[in-house]
Backbone bond lengths (Angstrom), bond angles and torsions (degrees), N, CA, C in turn:
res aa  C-N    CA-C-N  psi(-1)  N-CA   C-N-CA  omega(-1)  CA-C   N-CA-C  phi
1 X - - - 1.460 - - 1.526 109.87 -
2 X 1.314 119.56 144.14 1.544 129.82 -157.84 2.054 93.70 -108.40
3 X 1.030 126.11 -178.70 1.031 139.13 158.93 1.518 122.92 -73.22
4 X 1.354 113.83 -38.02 1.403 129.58 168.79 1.606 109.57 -63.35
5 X 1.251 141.71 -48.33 1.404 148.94 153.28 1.691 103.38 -55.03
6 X 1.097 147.17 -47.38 1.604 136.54 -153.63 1.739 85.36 -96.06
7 X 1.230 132.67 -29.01 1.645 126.95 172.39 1.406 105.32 -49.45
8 X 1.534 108.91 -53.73 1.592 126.26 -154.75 2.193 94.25 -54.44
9 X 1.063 104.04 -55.44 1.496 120.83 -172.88 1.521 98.65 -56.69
10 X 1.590 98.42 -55.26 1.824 97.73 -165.08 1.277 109.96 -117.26
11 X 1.255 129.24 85.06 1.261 141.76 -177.99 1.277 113.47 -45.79
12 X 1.656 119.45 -56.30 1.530 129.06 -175.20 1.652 97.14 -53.09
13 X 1.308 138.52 0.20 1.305 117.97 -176.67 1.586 104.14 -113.62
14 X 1.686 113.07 18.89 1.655 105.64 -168.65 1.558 93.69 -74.57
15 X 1.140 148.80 -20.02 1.162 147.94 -177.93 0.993 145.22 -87.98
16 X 1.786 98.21 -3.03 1.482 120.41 163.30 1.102 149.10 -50.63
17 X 1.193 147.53 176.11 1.791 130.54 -175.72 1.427 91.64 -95.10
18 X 1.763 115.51 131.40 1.517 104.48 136.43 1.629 133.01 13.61
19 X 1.091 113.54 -72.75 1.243 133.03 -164.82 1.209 121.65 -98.93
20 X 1.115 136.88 0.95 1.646 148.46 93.19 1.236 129.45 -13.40
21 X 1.160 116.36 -50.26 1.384 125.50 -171.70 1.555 103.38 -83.00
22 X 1.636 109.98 -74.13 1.781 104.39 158.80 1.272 125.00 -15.86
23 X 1.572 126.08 -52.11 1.071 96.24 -166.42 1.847 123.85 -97.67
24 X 1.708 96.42 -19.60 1.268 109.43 144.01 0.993 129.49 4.93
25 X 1.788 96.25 -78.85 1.702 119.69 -162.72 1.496 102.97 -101.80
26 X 1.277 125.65 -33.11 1.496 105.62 155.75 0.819 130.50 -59.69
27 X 1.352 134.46 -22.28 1.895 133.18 168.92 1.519 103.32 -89.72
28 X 1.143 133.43 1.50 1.711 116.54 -160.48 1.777 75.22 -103.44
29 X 1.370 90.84 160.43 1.770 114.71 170.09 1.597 108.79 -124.77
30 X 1.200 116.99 105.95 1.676 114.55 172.66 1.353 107.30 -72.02
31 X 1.783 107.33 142.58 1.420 143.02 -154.20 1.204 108.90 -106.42
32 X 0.665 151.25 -175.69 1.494 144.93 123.79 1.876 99.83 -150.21
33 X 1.751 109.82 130.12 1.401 111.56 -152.52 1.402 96.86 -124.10
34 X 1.328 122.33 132.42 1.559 106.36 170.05 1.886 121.22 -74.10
35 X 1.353 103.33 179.96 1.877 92.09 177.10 1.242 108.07 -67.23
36 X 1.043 144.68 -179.33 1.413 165.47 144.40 1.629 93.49 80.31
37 X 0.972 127.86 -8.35 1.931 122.85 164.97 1.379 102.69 -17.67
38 X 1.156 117.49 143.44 1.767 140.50 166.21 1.316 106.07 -83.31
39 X 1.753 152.40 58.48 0.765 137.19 175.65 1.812 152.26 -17.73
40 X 1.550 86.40 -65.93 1.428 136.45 140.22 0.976 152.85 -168.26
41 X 1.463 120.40 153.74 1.473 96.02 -161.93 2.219 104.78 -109.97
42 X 1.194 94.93 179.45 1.562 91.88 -169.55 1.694 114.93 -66.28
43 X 1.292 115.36 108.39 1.349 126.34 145.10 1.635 80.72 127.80
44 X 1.603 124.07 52.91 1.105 122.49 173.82 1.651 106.58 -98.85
45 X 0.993 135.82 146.86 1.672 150.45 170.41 1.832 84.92 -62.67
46 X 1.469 110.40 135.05 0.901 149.74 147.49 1.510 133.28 -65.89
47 X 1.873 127.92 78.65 1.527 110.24 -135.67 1.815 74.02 -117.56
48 X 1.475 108.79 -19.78 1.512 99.62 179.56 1.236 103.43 -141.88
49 X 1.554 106.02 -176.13 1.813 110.00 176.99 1.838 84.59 -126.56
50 X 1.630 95.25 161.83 1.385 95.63 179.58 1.594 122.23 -119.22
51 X 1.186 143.04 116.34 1.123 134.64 -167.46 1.270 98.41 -92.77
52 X 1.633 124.24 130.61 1.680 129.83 -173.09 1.546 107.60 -89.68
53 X 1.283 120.62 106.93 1.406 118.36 -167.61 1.815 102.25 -94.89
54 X 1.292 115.33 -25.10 1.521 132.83 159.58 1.515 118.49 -161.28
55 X 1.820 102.97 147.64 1.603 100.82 174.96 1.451 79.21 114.20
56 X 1.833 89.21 -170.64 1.819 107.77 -157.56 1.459 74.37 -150.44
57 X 1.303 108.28 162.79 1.894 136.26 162.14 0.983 98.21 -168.63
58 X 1.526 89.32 142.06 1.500 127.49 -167.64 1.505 107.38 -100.31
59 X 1.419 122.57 126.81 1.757 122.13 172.06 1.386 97.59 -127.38
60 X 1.048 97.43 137.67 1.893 120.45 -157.62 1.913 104.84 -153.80
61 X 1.388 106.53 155.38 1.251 108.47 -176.58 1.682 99.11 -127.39
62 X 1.440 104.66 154.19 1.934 106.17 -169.56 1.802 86.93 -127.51
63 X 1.427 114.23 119.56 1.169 130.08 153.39 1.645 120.21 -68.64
64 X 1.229 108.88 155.43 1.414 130.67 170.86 1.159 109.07 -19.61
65 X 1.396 142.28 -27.18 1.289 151.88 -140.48 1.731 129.93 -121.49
66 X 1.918 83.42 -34.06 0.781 101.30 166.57 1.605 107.57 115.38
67 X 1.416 113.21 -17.91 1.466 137.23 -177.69 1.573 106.95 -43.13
68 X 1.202 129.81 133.87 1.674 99.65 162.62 1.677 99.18 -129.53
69 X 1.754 97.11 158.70 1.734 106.20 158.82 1.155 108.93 -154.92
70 X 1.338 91.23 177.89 1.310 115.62 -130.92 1.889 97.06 -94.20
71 X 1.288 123.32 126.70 1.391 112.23 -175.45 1.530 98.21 -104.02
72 X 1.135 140.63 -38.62 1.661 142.32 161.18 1.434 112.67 -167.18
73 X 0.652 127.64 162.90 1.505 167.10 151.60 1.677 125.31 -75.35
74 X 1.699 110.64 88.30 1.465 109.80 163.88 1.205 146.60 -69.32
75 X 1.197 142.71 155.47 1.690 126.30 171.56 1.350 115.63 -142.99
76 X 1.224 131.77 -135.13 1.572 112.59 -149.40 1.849 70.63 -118.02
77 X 1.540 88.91 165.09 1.734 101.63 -170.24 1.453 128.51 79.02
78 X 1.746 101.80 -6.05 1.755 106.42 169.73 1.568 120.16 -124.50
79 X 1.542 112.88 -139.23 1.201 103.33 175.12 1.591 89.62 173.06
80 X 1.281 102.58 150.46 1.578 109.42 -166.21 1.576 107.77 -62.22
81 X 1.235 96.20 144.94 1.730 102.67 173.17 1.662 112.69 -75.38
82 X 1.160 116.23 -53.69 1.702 120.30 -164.91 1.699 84.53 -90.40
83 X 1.305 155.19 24.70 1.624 144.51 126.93 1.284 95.30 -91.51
84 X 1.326 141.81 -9.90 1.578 107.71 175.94 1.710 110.04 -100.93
85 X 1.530 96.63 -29.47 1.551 90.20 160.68 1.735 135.74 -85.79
86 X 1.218 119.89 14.00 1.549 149.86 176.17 2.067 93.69 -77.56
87 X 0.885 83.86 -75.39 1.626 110.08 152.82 1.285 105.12 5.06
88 X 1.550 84.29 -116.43 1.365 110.95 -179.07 1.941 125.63 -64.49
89 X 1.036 101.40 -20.38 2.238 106.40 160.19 1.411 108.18 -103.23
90 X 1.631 138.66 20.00 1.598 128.24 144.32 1.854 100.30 89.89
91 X 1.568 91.24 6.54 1.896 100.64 -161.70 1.584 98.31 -93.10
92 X 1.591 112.18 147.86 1.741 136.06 162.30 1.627 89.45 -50.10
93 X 1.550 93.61 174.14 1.565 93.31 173.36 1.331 94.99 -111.30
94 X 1.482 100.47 150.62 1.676 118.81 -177.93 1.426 114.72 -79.55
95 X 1.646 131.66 22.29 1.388 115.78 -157.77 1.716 98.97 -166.87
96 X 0.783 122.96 162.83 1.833 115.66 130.03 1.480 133.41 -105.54
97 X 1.163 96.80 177.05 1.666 130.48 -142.63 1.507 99.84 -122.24
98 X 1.284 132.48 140.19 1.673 117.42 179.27 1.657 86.65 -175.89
99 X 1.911 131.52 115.92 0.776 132.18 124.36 1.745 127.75 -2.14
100 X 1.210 123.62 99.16 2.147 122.78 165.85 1.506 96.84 -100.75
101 X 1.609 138.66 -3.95 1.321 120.35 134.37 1.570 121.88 -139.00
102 X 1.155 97.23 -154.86 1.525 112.45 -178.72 1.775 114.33 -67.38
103 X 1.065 130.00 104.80 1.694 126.12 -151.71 1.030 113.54 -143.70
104 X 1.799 97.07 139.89 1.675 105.38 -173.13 1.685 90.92 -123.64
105 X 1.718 84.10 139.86 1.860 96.45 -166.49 1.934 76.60 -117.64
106 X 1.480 80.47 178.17 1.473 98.23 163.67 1.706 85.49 -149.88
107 X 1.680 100.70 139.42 1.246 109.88 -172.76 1.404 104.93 -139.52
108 X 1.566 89.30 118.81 1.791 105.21 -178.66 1.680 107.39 -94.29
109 X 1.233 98.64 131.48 1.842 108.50 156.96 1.714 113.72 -18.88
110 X 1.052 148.31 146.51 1.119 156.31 162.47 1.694 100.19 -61.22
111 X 1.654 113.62 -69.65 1.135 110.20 -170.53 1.493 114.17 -52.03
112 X 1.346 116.50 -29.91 1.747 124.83 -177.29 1.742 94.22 -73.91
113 X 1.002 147.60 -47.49 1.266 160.84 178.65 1.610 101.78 -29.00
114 X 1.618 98.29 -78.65 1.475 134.03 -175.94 1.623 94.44 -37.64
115 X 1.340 115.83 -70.92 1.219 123.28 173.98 1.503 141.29 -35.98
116 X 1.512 108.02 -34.98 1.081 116.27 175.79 1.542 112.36 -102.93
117 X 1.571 123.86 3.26 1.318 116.75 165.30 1.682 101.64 -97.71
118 X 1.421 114.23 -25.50 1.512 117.12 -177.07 1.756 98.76 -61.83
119 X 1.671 117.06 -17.59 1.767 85.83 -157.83 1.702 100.37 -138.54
120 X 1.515 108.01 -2.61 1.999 106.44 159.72 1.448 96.32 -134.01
121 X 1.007 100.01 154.76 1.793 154.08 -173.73 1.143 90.34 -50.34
122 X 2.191 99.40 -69.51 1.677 89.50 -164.62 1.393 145.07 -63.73
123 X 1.591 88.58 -32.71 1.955 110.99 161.37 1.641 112.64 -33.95
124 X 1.800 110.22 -63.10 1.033 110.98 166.33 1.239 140.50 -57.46
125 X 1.179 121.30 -48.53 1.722 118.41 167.47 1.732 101.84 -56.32
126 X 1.519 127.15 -30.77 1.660 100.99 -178.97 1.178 113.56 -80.40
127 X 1.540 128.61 -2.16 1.100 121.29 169.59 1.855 115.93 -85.52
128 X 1.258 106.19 -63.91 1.690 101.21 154.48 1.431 129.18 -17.81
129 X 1.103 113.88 -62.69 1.455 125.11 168.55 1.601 126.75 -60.55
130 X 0.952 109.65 -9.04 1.771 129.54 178.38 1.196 96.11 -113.69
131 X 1.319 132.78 -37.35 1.506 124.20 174.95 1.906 107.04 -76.00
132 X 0.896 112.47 -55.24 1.395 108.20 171.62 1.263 124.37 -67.49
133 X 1.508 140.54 -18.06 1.583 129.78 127.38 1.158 128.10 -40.77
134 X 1.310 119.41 -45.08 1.266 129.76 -158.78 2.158 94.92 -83.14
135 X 0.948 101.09 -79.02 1.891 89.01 169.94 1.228 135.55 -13.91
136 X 1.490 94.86 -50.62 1.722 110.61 177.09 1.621 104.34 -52.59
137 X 1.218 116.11 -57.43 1.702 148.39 -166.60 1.597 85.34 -53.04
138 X 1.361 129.19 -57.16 1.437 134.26 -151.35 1.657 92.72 -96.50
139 X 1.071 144.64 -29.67 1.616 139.71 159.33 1.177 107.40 -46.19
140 X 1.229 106.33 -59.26 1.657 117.26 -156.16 1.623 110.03 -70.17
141 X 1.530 104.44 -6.86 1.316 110.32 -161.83 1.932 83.06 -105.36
142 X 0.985 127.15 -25.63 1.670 115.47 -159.85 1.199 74.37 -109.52
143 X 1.254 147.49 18.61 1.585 122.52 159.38 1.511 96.70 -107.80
144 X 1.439 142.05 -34.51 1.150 127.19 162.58 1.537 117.21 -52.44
145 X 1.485 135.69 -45.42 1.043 154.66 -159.38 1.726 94.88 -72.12
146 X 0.811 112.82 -45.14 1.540 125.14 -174.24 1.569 123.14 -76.10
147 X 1.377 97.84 -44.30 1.649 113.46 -156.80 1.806 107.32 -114.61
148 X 2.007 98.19 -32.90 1.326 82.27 -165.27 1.649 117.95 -92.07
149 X 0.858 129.26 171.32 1.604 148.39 173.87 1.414 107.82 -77.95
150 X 1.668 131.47 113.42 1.581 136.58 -141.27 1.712 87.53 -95.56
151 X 1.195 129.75 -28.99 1.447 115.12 -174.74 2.095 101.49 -82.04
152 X 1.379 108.64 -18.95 1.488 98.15 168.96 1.768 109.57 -82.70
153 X 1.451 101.86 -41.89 1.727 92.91 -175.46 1.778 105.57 -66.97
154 X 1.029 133.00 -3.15 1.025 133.41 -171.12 1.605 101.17 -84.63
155 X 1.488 110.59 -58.19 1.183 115.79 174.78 1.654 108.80 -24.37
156 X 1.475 86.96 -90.52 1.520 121.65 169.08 1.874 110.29 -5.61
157 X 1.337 107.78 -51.62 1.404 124.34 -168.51 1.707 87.97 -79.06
158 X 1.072 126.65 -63.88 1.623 116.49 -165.77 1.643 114.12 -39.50
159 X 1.452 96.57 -48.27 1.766 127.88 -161.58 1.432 100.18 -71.74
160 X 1.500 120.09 -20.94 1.765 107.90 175.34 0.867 104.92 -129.94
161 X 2.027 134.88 16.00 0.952 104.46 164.21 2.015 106.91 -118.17
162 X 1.088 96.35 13.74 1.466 104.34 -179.34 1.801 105.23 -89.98
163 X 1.053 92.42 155.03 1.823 112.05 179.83 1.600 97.57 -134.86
164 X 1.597 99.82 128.15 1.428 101.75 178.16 1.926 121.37 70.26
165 X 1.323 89.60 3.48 1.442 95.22 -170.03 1.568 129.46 102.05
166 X 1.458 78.20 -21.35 1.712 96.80 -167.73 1.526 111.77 -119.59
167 X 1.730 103.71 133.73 0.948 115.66 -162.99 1.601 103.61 -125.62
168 X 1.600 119.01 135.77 1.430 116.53 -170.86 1.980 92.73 -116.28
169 X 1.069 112.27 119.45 1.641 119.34 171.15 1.366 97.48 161.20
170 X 1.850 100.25 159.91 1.687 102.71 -162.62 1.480 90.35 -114.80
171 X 1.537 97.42 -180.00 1.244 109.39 -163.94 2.073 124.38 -66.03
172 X 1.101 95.48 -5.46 1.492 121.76 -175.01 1.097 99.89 -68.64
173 X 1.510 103.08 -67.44 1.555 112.83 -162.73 1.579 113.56 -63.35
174 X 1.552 114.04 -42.30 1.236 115.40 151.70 1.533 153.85 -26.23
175 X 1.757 92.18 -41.20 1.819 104.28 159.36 1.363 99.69 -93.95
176 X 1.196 116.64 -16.61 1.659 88.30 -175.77 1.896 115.71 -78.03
177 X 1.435 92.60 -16.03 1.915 104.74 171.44 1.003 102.57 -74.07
178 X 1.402 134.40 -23.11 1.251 149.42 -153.41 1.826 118.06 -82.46
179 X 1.305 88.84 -61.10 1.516 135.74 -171.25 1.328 112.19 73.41
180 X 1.571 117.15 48.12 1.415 112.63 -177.59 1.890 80.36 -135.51
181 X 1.642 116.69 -167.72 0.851 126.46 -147.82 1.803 106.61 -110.17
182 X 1.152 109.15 143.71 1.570 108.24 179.43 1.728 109.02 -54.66
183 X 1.278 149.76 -29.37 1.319 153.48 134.68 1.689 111.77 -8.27
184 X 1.262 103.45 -68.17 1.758 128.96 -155.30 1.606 76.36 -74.68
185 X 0.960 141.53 -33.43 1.816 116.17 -154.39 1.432 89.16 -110.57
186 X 1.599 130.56 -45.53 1.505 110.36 179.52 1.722 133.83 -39.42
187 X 1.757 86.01 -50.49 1.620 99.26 162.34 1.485 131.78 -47.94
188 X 1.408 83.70 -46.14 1.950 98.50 179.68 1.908 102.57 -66.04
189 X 1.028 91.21 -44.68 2.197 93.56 177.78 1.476 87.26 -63.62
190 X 1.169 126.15 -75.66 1.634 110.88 -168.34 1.222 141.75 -32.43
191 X 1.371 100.58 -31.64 1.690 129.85 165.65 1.586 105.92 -62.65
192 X 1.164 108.50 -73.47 1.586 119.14 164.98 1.264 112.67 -15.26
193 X 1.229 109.63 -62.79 1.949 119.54 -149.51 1.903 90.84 -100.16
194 X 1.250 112.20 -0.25 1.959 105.41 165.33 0.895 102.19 -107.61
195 X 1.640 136.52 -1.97 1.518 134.68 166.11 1.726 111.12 -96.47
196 X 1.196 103.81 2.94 1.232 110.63 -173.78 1.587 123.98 60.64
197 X 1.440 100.87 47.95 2.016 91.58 -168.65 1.974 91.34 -121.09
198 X 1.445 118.76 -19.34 1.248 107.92 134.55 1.459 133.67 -156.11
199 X 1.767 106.37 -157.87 1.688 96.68 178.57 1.184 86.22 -107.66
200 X 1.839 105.27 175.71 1.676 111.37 -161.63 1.865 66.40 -141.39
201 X 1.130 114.71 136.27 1.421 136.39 119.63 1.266 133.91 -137.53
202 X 1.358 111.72 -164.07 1.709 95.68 -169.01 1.370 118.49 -72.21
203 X 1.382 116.70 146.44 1.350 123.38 -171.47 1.549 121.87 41.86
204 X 1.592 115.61 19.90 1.499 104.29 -175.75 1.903 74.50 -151.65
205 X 1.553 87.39 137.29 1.459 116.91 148.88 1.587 129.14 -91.51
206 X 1.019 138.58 124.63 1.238 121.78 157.05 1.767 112.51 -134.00
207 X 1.638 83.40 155.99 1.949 110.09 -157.27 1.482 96.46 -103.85
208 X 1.542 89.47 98.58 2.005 98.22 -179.90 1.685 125.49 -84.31
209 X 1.482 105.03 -37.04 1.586 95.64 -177.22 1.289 101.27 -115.59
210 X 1.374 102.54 163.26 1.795 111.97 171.21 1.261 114.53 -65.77
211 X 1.387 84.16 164.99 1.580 111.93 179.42 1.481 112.05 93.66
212 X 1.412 123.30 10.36 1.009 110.49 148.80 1.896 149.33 -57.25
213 X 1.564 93.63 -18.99 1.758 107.05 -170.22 1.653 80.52 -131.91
């Protein structure tokens, strides 16, 4: 991979030095990951950071219970927030990591990492700036988790994540966006689909009467 291709992905770096970029891409190792990959799992050593050149991964946390949710969702042009700060404070990672497709990382050394936020600007501001998106994302999520009412966030979840009305994902994946339990959301769809607001089949939702948006 050239500098002219790793710009295309990561824009915030068109402004970088030369020599930034070199060493970048001379220390990074391209990946290529299948879906459902185990990235990492919680309280793993941190030996690289991953830059997402294509694909999505999922970082999620699993309670006592066994429950999981969902802390965000990466895609191509970023790079995890809690692996770049693992990083940089000597810390395990607090979470896991799991491929939702087929993904090409480029994965730099930690110590090469360290280095290139210790000595340009721009490294640093893209990390800042991914950290301060990424917070917002994780507030907004413990104030739903906290405050909101699961048959409204549920709504809420159908209504932005459906296209056309129609939504393809099962009920699992749903509490786990959720952070409540595959139980709590079947019921809540069941409710739904005896009020008639939708149909339930497998792996596909669909949003039948108005007034949803």
């Amino acid at each position: 991979m050239n500098s002219h291709e790793f710009i295309q992905t990561f824009p915030a770096f068109r402004s970088s030095p030369a020599t930034m970029l070199k060493g970048l891409l001379t220390a990074g190792r391209r990946q290529l990951i299948p879906a459902g990959k185990q990235i990492y799992h919680e309280g793993d050593a941190c030996s690289a950071i991953a830059f997402i050149l294509a694909g999505d991964v999922r970082v999620y946390k699993i309670g006592q219970t066994g429950r999981e949710i969902t802390l965000y969702e990466i895609g191509p042009g970023e790079t995890c927030i809690l692996n770049a700060s693992c990083i940089l404070a000597g810390q395990n990672y607090p979470a896991h990591a799991v491929t939702t497709s087929d993904a090409d990382l480029l994965l730099v050394p930690s110590a090469e990492f360290r280095r290139l936020v210790s000595d340009h600007e721009t490294m640093r501001e893209f990390v800042f700036t991914l950290l301060s998106r990424r917070l917002s994302g994780v507030m907004e999520l413990v104030e739903e988790v906290a405050f909101g009412r699961m048959d409204e966030r549920l709504a809420e979840y159908l209504v932005e994540r459906s296209a056309d009305n129609r939504l393809e994902t099962t009920h699992q994946k749903i509490a786990n966006d959720l952070g409540t339990s595959r139980e709590v959301v079947s019921r809540l769809l069941k409710d739904l689909e005896r009020k008639g607001k939708v149909r339930l089949s497998r792996n596909e939702i669909i949003l039948l009467s108005g007034g949803w948006r």
